[in-house]
C-alpha atoms as one frame of an Amber mdcrd trajectory, in Angstrom:
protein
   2.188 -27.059  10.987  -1.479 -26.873  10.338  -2.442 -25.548   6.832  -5.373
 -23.651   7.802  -4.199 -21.791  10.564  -5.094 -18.566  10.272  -2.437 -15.171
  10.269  -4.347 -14.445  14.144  -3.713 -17.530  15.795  -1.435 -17.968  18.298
   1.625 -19.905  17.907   4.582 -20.826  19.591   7.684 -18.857  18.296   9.578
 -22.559  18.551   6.477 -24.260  16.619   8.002 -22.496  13.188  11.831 -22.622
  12.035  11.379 -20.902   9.093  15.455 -20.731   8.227  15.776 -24.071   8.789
  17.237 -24.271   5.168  20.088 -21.387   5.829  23.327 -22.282   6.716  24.928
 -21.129   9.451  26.045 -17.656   9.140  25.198 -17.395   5.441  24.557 -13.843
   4.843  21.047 -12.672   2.891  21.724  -9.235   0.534  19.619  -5.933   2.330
  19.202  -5.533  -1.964  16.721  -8.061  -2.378  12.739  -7.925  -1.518  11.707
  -9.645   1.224   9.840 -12.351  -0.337  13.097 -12.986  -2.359  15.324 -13.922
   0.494  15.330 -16.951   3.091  14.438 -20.489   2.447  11.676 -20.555  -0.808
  10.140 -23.460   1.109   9.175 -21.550   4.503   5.027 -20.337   4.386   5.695
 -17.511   6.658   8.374 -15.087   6.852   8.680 -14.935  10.832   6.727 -15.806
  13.610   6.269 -14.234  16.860   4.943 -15.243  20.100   1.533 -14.351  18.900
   1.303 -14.101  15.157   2.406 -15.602  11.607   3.281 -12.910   9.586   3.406
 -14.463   5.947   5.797 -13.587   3.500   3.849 -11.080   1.471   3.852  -9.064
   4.170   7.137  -8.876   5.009   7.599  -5.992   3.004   4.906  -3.931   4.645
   0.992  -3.707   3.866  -0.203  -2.870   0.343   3.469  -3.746  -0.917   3.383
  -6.030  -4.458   4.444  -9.409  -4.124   5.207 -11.067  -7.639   2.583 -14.089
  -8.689   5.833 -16.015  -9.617   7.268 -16.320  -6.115   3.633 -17.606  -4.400
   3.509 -21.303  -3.225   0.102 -22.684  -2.172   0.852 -22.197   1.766   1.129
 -18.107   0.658  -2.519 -18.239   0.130  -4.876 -17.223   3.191  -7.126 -20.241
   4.168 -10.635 -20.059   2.707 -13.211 -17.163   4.609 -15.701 -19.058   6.424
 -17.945 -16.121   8.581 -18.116 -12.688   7.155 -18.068 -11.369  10.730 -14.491
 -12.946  10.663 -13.106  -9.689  10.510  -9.220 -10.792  10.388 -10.090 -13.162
   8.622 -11.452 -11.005   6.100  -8.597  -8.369   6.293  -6.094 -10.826   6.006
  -7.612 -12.137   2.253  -7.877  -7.613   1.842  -4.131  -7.213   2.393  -3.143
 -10.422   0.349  -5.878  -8.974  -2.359  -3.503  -5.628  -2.516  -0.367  -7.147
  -2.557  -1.061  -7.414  -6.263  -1.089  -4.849  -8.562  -4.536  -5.422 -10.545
  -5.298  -2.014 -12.106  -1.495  -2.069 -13.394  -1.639  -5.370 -14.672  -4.823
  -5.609 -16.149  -4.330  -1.848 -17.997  -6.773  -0.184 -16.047  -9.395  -0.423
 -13.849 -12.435  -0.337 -16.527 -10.382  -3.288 -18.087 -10.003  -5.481 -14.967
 -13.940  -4.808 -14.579 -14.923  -6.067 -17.900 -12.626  -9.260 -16.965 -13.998
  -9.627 -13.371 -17.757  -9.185 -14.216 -17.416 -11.918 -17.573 -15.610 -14.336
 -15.156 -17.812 -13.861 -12.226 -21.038 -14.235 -14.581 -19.656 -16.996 -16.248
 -18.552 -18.806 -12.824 -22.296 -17.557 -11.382 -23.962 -19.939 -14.387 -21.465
 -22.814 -13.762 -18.217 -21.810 -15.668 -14.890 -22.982 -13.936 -12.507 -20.392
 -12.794  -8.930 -19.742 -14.787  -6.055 -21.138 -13.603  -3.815 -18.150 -14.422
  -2.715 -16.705 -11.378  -2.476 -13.499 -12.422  -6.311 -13.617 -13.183  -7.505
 -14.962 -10.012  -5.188 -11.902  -8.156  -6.863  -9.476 -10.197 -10.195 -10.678
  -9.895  -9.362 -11.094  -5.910  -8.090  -7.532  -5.893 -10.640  -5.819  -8.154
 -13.534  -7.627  -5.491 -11.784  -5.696  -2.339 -11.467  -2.547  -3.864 -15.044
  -2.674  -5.370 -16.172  -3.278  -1.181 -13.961  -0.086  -0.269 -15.522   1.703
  -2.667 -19.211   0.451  -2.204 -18.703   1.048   1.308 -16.116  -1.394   3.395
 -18.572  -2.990   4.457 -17.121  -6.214   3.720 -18.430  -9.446   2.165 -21.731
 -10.563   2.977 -22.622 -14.654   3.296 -23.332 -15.128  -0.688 -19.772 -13.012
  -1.493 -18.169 -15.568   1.148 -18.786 -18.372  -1.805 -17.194 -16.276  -4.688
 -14.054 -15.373  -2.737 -13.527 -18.481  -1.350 -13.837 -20.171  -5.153 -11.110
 -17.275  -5.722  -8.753 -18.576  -2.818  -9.416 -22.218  -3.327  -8.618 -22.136
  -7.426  -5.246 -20.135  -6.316  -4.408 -23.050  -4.073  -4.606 -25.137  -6.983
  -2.939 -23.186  -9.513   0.085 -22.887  -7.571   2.980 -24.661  -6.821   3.866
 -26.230  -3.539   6.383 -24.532  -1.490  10.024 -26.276  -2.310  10.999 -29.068
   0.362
C-alpha cells in the first residue's frame, strides 16, 4: 500500500487486510483500547469502501493514543497545500490525540518548550527526537490556530509542521512485520 496516501482517499476495502496476522477465530478482549488490539503491524485500524481510518482514531476523535504504541505508518503524510483542508484536519485530530497540556504540566510550560524549539529550529537548530516532544509541540501548534482563530496554517506554517511530521517519521519505529 502506498505510504502517502492520505486518510480521504479512496480505497478498495480488499486493497487492506489489516488482520491478516489474527488467527482464525482468536478472540480480542472488549477491555483493551483500540490501538491495543489487532495485529501491531497493520497502519490502519479498518478500511471502508471509501476511507482509511487509522488506528488513533479508532477510539473516537480527540481520544489519547499513547506515543509508545505509534509506528511510522501512524503518522499523517507531510501537509503540502494549506487549502488541503483534510489534509490539514487529519494532522489536527492526530495533533489531539496527545495529551500536551497534561504531559508537558501545563499549557504556559508546553509554550516556553514550543517557542525555544521553534526559535531554535527557525535559526537552524535540528528538531528532538523524543516523541513526546514533537506531539506536544504538534499539539500546542493546533490549539494555538483554534485559539488565534482556526484559520489554519498558512504557506510558511506548512514548513514547520511538516519538519514536525517528518522528524516523527524518523523517531519512530516501523510497524512490526
Amino acid at each position: 500500500m502506498d505510504a502517502q496516501r492520505s486518510a480521504s482517499s479512496p480505497l478498495a476495502a480488499s486493497e487492506v487486510d489489516c488482520h491478516a496476522d489474527d488467527a482464525p477465530g482468536e478472540l480480542i478482549s472488549d477491555e483493551l483500547p483500540t490501538w491495543a488490539r489487532g495485529p501491531r503491524r497493520a497502519r490502519v485500524a479498518r478500511a471502508t469502501e471509501a476511507y482509511l481510518t487509522y488506528r488513533w482514531q479508532a477510539d473516537g476523535p480527540d481520544e489519547p493514543f499513547p506515543s509508545e504504541a505509534l509506528y511510522r505508518d501512524d503518522v499523517p503524510p507531510p501537509l503540502v497545500r494549506s487549502d488541503d483542508h483534510e489534509a490539514v484536519q487529519l494532522v489536527n485530530r492526530f495533533a489531539h490525540s496527545f495529551r500536551g497540556y497534561e504531559w508537558a504540566g501545563s499549557l504556559e510550560a508546553l509554550a516556553d518548550r514550543y517557542h525555544d524549539q521553534h526559535r531554535a529550529w527557525l535559526t537552524g537548530g535540528i528538531l528532538t527526537e523524543d516523541v513526546d516532544v514533537l506531539r506536544g509541540f504538534l499539539f500546542f501548534w493546533f490549539r494555538a490556530d483554534r485559539h488565534g482563530g482556526g484559520y489554519g496554517p498558512h504557506e510558511q506554517d506548512l514548513v514547520w509542521l511538516t519538519a514536525l511530521l517528518d522528524a516523527l517519521r524518523r523517531a519512530l519505529p516501523a510497524a512490526e512485520g
